[in-house]
C-alpha positions, -999 to +999 in steps of 0.1 A: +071-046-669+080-012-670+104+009-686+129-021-679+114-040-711+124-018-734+155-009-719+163-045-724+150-049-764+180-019-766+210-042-748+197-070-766+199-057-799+238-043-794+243-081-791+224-088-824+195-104-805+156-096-798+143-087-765+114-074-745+100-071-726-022-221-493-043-195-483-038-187-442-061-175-422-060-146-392-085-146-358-114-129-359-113-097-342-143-073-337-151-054-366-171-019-364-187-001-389-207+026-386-245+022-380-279+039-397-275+070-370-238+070-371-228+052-342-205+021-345-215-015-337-200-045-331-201-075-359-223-102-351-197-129-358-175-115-331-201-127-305-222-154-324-225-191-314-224-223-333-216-221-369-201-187-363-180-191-336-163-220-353-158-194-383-133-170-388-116-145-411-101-148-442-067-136-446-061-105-457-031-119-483-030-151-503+001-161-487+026-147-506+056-135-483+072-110-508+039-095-518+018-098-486-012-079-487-018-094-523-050-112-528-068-128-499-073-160-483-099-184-474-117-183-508-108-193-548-128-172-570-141-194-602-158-162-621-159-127-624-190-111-640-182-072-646-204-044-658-184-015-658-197+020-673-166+044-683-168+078-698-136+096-707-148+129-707-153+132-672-128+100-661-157+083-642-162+047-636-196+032-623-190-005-618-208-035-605-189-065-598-203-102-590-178-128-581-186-167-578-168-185-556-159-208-532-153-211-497-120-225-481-125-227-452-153-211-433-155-177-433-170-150-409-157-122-433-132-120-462-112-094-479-113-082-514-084-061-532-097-030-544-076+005-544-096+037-546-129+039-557-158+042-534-178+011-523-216+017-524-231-013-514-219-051-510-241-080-507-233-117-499-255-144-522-281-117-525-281-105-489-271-070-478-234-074-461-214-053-441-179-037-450-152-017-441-121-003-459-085-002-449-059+008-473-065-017-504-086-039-486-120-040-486-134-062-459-167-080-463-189-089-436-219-113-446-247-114-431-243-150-418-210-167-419-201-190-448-197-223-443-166-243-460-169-254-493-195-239-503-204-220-534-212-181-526-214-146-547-207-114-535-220-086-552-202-048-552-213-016-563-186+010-572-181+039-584-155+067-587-121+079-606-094+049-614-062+061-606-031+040-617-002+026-596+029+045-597+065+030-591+092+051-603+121+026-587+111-004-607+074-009-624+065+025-638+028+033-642+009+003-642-030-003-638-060+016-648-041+041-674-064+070-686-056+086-719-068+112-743-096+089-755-101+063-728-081+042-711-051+019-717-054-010-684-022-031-680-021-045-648+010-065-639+019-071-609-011-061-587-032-036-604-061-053-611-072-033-574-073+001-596-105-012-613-126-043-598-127-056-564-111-088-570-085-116-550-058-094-570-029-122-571-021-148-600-027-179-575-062-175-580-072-176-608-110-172-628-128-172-658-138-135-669-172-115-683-171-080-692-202-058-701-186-022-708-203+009-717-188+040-732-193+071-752-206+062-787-174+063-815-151+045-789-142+005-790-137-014-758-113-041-759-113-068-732-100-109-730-113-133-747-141-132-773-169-105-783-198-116-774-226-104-802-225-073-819-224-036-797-252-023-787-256+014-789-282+037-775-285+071-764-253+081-773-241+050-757-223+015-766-220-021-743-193-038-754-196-074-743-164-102-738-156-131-721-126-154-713-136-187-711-103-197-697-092-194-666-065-161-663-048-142-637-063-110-628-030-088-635-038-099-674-078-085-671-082-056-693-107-029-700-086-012-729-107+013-749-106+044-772-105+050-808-089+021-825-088+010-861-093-033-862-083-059-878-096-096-879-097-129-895-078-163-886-044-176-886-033-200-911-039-228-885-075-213-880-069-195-847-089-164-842-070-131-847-075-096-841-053-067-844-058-027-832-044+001-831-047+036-821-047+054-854-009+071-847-003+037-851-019+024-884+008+015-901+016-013-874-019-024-878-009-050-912+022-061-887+011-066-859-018-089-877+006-109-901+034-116-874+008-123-846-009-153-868+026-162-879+039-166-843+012-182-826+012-205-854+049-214-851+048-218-811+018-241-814+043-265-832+072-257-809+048-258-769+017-273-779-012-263-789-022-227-783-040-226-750-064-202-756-095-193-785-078-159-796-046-142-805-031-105-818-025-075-805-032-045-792-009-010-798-023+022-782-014+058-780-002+062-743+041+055-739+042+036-710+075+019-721+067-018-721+046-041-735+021-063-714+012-102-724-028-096-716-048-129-718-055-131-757-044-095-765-011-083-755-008-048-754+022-024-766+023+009-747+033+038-774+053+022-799+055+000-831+066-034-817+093-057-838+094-097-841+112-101-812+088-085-785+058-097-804+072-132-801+078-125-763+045-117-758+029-143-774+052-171-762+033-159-725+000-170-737+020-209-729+047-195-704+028-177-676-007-172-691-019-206-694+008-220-670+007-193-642+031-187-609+019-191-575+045-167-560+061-137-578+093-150-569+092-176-594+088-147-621+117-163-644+094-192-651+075-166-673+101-137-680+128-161-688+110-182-712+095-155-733+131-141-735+142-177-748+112-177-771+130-148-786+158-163-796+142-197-807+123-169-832+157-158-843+165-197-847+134-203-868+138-173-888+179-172-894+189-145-873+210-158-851+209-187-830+204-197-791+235-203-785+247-169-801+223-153-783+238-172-746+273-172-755+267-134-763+256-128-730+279-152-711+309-130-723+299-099-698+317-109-670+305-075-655+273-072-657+249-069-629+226-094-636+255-122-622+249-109-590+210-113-590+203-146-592+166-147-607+154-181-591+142-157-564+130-126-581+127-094-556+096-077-544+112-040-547+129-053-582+109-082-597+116-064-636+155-073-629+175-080-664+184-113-650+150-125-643+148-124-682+181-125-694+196-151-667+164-167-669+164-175-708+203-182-700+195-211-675+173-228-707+194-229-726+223-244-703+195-270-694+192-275-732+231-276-735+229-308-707+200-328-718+201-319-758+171-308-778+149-334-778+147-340-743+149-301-738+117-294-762+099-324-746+103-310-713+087-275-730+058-290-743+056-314-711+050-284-691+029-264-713+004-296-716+004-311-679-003-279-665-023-258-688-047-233-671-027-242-638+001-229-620+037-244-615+066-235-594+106-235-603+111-268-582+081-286-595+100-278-634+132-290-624+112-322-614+096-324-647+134-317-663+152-345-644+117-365-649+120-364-685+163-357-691+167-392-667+192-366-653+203-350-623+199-313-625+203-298-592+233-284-598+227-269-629+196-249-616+216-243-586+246-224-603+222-206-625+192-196-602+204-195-573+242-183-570+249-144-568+278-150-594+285-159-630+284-195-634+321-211-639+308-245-647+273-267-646 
């Protein structure tokens, strides 16, 4: 993420190689908000009996310790159902957002991630609700607490001016992007908040629908499929997607503007679609050919591909990275080569489909998209793995030894070793247990826990698993250890 990725596809290629880019809970406290003539009132659940006293709040984190006002606790959204009206012109976003989900525990109030914005109304399965706002986190009051494990909705009415994140030190500019012509909505690590309300952290994770309405001329591009043809009226058009699969909400997007498309299948009958901003026509053919090309080679090397729809998406707006969005990964200003292309797509298996629970465990998607990069060079003759490694090996210098990217960094998670170091440790796995064990282990992981989640300890279970080996050591040296690995 960030300006990091590219830097990286320029180190790489001076070494002849492609690069990119349990829920807790907290005691309920009394909560005021203000009432009809302006006074404040107590919530009810703060002095209720029975069900309610026994019920309390949702966290207001998922439980994350490096990230840990990220997402919220005490609930696992299944769906989120947005219809979201966005006009350029005057940079204005009326939204309503329903999300399904489900209760873990029982709950006299939860939190929802949203940054900005103004809440207009809320309401829990159909009832009016309560709320307050604090920072990021919008708090939700129903009108009767929730029982545990049971299915609820809550409904929010927004509206108001997205602004983007803004990190100088390490991500850039991530979020809800305006540009000239609309919007350009990449949202890795946490800015999913700049645009829905939402449980803004990759642990939980939901099937999507998106009914978008812009200014007449432009093309909204979300995850997933179009559903139907656009509708336009009074100098309107609805845009409607969906993502059948479940996906992090860092990989939602809302991209729209003036795009010219592309569409068809791959060879292996996977849906494709390719756009670009005009400035960018002349990737349009590219982007198409290599995308089918790619996701047709990685189905052969992980497994099948995971979701109903590939391509890509290049827009007019330099943020300096790419982003591997859910079916559409996006390139921020720039005509994207093999090598980041392949990146991207190898995340559809490696942190897409099989997602993190904690962002410290970053190199479990980072590093193998960066080693998908070099298997591309394998397949296609320019230049192998172990080039690539021993390349890398040889710069006794460089920073990366002393960041070891088992634990990636909240202030730092784009770090050249999470990729770098990360593809690195593959590889030395692949160097111990040979290739057919080493590709079995790939596709092992890709299948057993497709639309899931995985952690670096539960892989090097799967590795010794599979390799009849012991491993610790070798992960140790190369995830763990703030130096250059002498020997594994």
């Amino acid at each position: 993420m960030g300006l990091r990725r590219l830097a990286l596809a320029l180190s790489a290629t001076a070494l002849g190689v492609s690069a990119c880019t349990s829920p807790g809970n907290i005691a309920d406290a009394p909560v005021t908000t203000p009432s009809a003539a302006g006074a404040a009132t107590p919530s009810p659940a703060a002095s209720a009996t029975g069900t309610a006293t026994q019920a309390t709040a949702g966290a207001p984190g998922i439980g994350d310790p490096d990230f840990p006002t990220d997402g919220n606790g005490g609930y696992d959204v299944a769906r989120y159902r947005l219809k979201l009206d966005y006009d350029p012109g005057t940079e204005h976003l009326k939204g309503t957002a329903v999300l399904e989900a489900r209760t873990l525990q029982s709950l006299s109030r939860f939190n929802l991630d949203l940054s900005g914005l103004k809440v207009e109304s809320v309401a829990v399965n159909d009832r009016a609700a309560r709320f307050t706002r604090s920072g990021t986190e919008l708090t939700v009051i129903p009108a009767t607490p929730l029982a545990s494990g049971t299915d609820f909705t809550v409904r929010v009415a927004y509206s108001g001016t997205p602004e983007p994140i803004r990190d100088a030190d390490d991500l850039g500019v991530y979020g809800f992007i305006r540009t000239s012509d609309g919007a350009f909505v990449t949202c890795e690590p946490n800015g999913a908040k700049t645009w829905f309300p939402g449980n803004d952290h990759p642990a939980d994770k939901a099937r999507f629908e998106f009914e978008i309405t812009v200014p007449e001329g432009l093309v909204v591009l979300a995850n997933g499929e179009q559903v139907g043809e656009p509708r336009t009226s009074g100098g309107k058009t609805t845009f409607v997607w969906r993502e059948d699969h479940p996906m992090a909400t860092y990989l939602a997007t809302m991209t729209l503007g003036e795009f010219v498309l592309k569409e068809g299948k791959t060879p292996g009958g996977i849906r494709n679609l390719a756009a670009t901003d005009p400035k960018f026509r002349r990737s349009l053919n590219k982007v198409y050919d290599l995308s089918a090309k790619i996701t047709d080679y990685w189905s052969t090397v992980f497994g099948d591909y995971p979701f109903s729809s590939t391509g890509g998406v290049v827009d007019d707006f330099a943020t300096g990275y790419a982003l591997e969005n859910q079916t559409k990964p996006m390139y921020g200003g720039f005509h994207p080569d093999e090598g980041i292309i392949a990146h991207e797509l190898a995340h559809q298996w490696f942190g897409n489909s099989v997602s993190i629970k904690r962002w410290r465990d970053l190199w479990l998607n980072e590093g193998f998209a960066t080693y998908a990069e070099w298997l591309w060079n394998e397949h296609t003759g320019k230049g192998t793995a172990e080039a690539a490694f021993n390349g890398y090996y040889q710069t006794e210098d460089d920073p990366m030894w002393a960041y070891p990217p088992g634990r990636a960094r909240p202030g730092d998670l784009f770090n050249n070793s999470v990729y770098t170091r990360g593809a690195m440790t593959l590889h030395a796995l692949r160097q111990r247990v040979g290739d057919p064990a080493f590709f079995k282990i790939l596709r092992t992981w890709a299948e057993e826990r497709k639309y899931g989640h995985g952690t670096t300890d539960d892989f090097v279970a799967l590795a010794e698993r599979l390799s009849g080996k012991e491993l610790d050591s070798l992960f140790d040296v190369w995830l763990f250890q703030p130096e250059r690995p002498a020997d594994w």
